[in-house]
Structure formats: C-alpha cells, structure tokens
VEXMIKOL-428913 format. One record per residue (C-alpha): residue number from 0; x, y, z. Coordinates in pm, 1 decimal. Example, Ala and Ser with C-alpha at 12.3 -4.5 7.8 and 13.67 -1.06 7.14 Angstrom:
BEGIN
R   num         px         py         pz
R     0     1230.0     -450.0      780.0
R     1     1367.0     -106.0      714.0
//
This chain:
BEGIN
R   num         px         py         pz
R     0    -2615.2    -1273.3    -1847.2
R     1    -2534.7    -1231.5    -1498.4
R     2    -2684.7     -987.9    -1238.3
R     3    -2396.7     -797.0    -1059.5
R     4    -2402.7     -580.5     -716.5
R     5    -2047.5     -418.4     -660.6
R     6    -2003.6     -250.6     -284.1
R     7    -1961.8      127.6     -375.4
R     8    -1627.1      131.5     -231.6
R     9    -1510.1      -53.4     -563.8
R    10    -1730.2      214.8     -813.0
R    11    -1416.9      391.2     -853.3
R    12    -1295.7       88.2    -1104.6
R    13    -1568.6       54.5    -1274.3
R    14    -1691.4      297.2    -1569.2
R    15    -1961.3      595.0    -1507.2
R    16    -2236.8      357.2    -1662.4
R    17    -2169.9       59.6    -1350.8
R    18    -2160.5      313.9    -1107.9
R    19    -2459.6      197.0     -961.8
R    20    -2648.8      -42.1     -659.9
R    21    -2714.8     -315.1     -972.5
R    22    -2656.9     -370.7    -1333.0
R    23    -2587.8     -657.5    -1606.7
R    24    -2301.7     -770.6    -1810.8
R    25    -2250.8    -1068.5    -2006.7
R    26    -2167.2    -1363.6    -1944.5
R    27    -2080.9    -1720.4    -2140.6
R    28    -2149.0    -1917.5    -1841.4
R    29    -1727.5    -2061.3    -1896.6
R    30    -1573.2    -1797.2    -1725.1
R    31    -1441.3    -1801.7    -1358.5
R    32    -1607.2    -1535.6    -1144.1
R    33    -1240.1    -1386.0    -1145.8
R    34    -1217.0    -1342.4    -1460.0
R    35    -1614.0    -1151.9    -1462.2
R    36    -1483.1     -935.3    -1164.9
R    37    -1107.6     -816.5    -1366.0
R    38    -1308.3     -816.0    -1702.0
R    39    -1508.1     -544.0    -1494.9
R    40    -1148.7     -365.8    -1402.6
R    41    -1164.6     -445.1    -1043.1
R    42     -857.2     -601.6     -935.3
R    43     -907.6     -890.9     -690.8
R    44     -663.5     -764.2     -477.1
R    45     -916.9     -524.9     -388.8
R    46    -1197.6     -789.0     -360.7
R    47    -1303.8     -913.6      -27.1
R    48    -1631.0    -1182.2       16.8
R    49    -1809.0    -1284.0     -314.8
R    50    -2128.3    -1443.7     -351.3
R    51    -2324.6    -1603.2     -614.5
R    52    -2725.3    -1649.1     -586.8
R    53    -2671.0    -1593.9     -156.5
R    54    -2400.6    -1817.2     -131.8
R    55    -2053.3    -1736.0      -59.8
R    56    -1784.8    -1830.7     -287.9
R    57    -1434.0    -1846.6     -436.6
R    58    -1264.2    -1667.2     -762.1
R    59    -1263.6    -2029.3     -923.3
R    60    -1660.4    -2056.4     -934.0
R    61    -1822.8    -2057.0    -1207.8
R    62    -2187.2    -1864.5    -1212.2
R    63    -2495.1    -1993.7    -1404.1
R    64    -2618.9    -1766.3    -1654.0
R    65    -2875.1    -1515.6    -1473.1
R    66    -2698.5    -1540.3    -1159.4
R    67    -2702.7    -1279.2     -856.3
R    68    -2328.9    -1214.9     -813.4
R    69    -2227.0     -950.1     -522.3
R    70    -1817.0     -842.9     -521.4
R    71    -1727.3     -667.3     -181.2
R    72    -1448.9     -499.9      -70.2
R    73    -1104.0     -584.0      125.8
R    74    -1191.2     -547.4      475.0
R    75     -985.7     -324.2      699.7
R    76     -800.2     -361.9      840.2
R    77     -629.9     -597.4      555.1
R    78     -394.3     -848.9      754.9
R    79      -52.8    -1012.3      573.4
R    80       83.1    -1199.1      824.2
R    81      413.8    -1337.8      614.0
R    82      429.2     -997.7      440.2
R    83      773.1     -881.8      503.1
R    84      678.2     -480.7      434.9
R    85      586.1     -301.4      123.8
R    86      731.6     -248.7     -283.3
R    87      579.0       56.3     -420.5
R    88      586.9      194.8     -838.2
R    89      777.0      426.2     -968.0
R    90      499.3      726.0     -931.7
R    91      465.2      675.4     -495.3
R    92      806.2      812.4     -446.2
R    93      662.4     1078.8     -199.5
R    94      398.3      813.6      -49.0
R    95      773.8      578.1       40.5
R    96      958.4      869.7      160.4
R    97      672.8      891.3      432.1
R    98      663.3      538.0      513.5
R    99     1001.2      497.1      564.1
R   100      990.3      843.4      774.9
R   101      692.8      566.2     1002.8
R   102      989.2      319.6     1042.7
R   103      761.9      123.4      786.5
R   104      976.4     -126.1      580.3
R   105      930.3        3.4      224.3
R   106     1123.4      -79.2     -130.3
R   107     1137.1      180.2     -375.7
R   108     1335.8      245.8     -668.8
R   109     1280.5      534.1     -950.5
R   110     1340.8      302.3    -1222.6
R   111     1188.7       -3.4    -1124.4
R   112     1007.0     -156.0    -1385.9
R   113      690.3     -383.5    -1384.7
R   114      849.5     -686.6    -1364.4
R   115     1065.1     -584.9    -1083.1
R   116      851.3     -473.6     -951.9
R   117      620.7     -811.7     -929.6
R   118      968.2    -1035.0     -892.0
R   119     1043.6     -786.5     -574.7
R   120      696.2     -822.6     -434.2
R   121      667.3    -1211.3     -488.2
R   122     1060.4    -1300.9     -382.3
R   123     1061.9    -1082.3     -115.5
R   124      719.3    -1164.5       17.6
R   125      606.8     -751.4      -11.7
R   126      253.8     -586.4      -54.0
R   127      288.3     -455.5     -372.9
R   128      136.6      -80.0     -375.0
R   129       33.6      105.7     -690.5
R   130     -261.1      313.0     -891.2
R   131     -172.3       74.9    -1197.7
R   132     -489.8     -169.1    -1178.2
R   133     -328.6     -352.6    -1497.2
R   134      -18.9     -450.5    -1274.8
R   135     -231.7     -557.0     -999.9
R   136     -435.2     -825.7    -1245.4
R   137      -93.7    -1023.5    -1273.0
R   138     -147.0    -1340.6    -1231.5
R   139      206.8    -1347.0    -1029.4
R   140      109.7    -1049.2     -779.7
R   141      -14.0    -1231.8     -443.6
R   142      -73.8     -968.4     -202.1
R   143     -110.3     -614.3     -361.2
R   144     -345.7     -342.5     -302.3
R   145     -469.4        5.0     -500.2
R   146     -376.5      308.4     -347.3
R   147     -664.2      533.3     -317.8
R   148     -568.3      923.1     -355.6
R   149     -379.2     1173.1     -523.4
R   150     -232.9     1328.2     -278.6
R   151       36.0     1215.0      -64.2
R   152     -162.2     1270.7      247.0
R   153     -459.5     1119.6      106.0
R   154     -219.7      807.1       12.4
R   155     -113.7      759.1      365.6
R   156     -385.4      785.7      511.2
R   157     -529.7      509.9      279.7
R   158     -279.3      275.4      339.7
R   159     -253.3      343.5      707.4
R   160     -632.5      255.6      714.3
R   161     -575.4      -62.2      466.1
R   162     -287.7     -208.2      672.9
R   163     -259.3      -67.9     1012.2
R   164      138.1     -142.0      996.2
R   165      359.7      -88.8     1317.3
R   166      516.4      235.2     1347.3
R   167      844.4      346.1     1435.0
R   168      924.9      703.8     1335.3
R   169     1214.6      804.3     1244.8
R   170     1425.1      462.8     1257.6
R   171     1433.0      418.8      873.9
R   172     1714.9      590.4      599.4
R   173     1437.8      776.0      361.1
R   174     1690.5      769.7       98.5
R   175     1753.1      379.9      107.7
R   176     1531.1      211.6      329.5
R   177     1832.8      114.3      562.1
R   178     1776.7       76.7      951.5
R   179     1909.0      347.4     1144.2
R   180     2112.7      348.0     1465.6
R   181     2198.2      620.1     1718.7
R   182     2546.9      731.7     1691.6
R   183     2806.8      967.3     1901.8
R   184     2816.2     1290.0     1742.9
R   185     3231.8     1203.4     1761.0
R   186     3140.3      933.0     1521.1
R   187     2988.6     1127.1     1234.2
R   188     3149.3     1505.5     1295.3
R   189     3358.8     1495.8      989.4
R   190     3071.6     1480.3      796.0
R   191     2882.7     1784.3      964.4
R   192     2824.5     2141.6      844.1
R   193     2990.3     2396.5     1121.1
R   194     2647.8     2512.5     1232.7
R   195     2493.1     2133.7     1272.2
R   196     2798.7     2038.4     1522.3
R   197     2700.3     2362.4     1676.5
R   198     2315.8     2318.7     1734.9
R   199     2256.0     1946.2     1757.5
R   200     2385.5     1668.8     2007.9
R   201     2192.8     1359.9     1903.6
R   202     2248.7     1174.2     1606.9
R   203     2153.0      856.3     1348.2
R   204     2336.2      697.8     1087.9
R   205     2253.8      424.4      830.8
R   206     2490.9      216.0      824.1
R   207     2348.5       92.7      471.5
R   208     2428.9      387.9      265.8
R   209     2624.8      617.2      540.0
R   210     2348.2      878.6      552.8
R   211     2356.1     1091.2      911.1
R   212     2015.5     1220.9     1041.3
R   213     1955.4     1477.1     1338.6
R   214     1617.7     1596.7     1424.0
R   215     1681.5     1935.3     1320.8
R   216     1409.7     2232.6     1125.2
R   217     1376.1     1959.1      821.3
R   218     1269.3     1684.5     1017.3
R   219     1023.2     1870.7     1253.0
R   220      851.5     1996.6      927.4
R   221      762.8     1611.9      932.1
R   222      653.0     1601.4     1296.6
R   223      279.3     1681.0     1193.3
R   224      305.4     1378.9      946.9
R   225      426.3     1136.7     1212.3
R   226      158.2     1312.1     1501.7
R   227      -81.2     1280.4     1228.2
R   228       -9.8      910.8     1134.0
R   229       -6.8      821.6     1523.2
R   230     -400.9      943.3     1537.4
R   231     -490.9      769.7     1255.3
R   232     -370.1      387.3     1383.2
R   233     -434.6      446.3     1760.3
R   234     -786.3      475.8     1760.7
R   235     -847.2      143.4     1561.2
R   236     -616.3      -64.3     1787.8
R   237     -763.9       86.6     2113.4
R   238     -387.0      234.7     2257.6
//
C-alpha cells in the first residue's frame, strides 16, 4: 500500500475519487514509481520532482510498501534546450495554425497517425503536443506535454505558459509550416486578385509551398491573437 499526495495541478488525470490532498492505492512493492504514477493516468511528461518518505527521487525507484510518495508538476516554464519546435495530433489543427501565425516552428498533418506522430517527435527532436494521455505514456515519447483546454485560446495560452517559445509573428506559412520571406509585389502579381494589387504594397511568400501572404482584413482579425500572445510571454521574461 502506498500513501500518495498528487499537486492539484495533476487532479485533472486522475478519477473524481483521487481528487484529493491524500489517498491510497496499491502497491506490490515491484513496481517502479513510474509505473505507480501512469498506473494512476498521469503521464510523466507532466511530472516534475517526486519524492518518496521526504526524499527526492527518480521514476526508476522503487517505494517500500506504506511509503509517503508526493508526484508534482512540470515546472514553468518547461525548458527543451535540443527541442527543435513542436509535432502536434491530428485534433490541434486550430492550436498549429496559431503557432505557426507566432513564427513558432510547428509540424502538423491531418492524417498523422500515432506512430508518426512519435517517429516525428523522436527523429526530429519535437515536443510532442496532445490531449491523448495514452500517447504520451509511450515509452518512445521523450519530451511531450498535455495540452490543457478546450478552446483554442485556452490551448495557447497553456502552452505559451508551459514553454515560453520565441516569437516571431507572422514569419511562418500557416498552411505548411514553411519560412516566409518578403517579396516585391512584381514578384508575386500574377498570382493576385485585381483588388489585392490595388490595396496592398507589401508582401510574403513561402517559398516551400508558393503560398503569398499580405497583411490585409484576414490577417488583422489575428492581430489580437499575436497582441495577446505578446502579453502573455513578456511579463515572465521581464521585456
């Protein structure tokens, strides 16, 4: 039997019944303390310091039976220093469209499957982002993290927090994740609608996929997204 105190910020994985400052769960006294904390549905990509009877440990340890074992959360902000940018699942399509609107490097595919979706993340050295907890427990997933929220602001503003990437709006294709560069409007006016080579001056193409971008009514819809994003990171890095 083990004694377990899980921060609250981790309640939401565990069932109504856990949902509280202390409870008990089995325990054969063979199992590593990672396997106790994903038998509990927490993914230890969302686990930060654990301790056993006071003392600070690792996911290898083994507890004694009766044993005082306290699971807290990721700190934030959550640091991946070889991470190369983010894979997201299939059902964060919004969530990468606004990333990629933050200049944030971010895979995404509609069709991806699981194991893509780990073999991207691991390859590619990428945080892998999801609500699946399941594909999280892979053994193969080495830096992934639970995206808290159902909406799309709630999302980015969760992984914003989490991370604290770089920004740089508006200098990524949010249809392929391509860089963009700033182009003479003599460069892309054969593909322009008669009004757009009337209002607009300033242009970006990617040079992946060929899309052209101008900051025109559709992007300034996103303005408040970008303003917003800005608030949320500047505070916490003291700019």
């Amino acid at each position: 039997m083990l004694v377990v105190r899980a921060a609250r910020e981790l309640w939401l994985f565990l069932p109504p019944r856990r949902r509280r400052a202390q409870f008990t769960m089995p325990h054969d006294g063979a199992a590593s303390l990672g396997h106790v904390v994903q038998a509990l549905g927490i993914p230890l990509t969302e686990v930060g310091a654990l301790v056993v009877d006071g003392v600070p440990v690792n996911a290898g340890n083994r507890p004694p039976d009766r044993a005082v074992v306290e699971i807290g959360p990721v700190p934030r902000p959550q640091r991946f220093p070889d991470a190369r940018g983010f894979v997201l699942d299939v059902h964060l399509g919004t969530l990468a469209r606004r990333l990629r609107i933050l200049g944030i490097d971010t895979d995404y595919r509609n069709d991806a499957d699981d194991d893509t979706l780990v073999r991207e993340a691991t390859e590619h050295r990428r945080v892998l982002l999801t609500q699946d907890r399941g594909l999280l427990m892979r053994r193969a997933v080495r830096a992934g993290a639970y995206v808290r929220g159902r909406r799309p602001d709630d999302q980015l503003a969760d992984v914003l927090d989490r991370f604290e990437p770089p920004l740089h709006p508006w200098s990524r294709c949010t249809a392929c994740n391509g860089p963009l560069t700033a182009v003479g409007k003599d460069e892309v006016i054969d593909r322009l609608e008669p009004g757009t080579r009337c209002r607009y001056e300033d242009f970006a193409l990617c040079r992946r996929c060929g899309q052209v971008y101008w900051h025109g009514a559709h992007s300034r819809r996103l303005d408040p997204i970008v303003d917003a994003a800005r608030s949320a990171v500047r505070p916490r890095r003291g700019t």
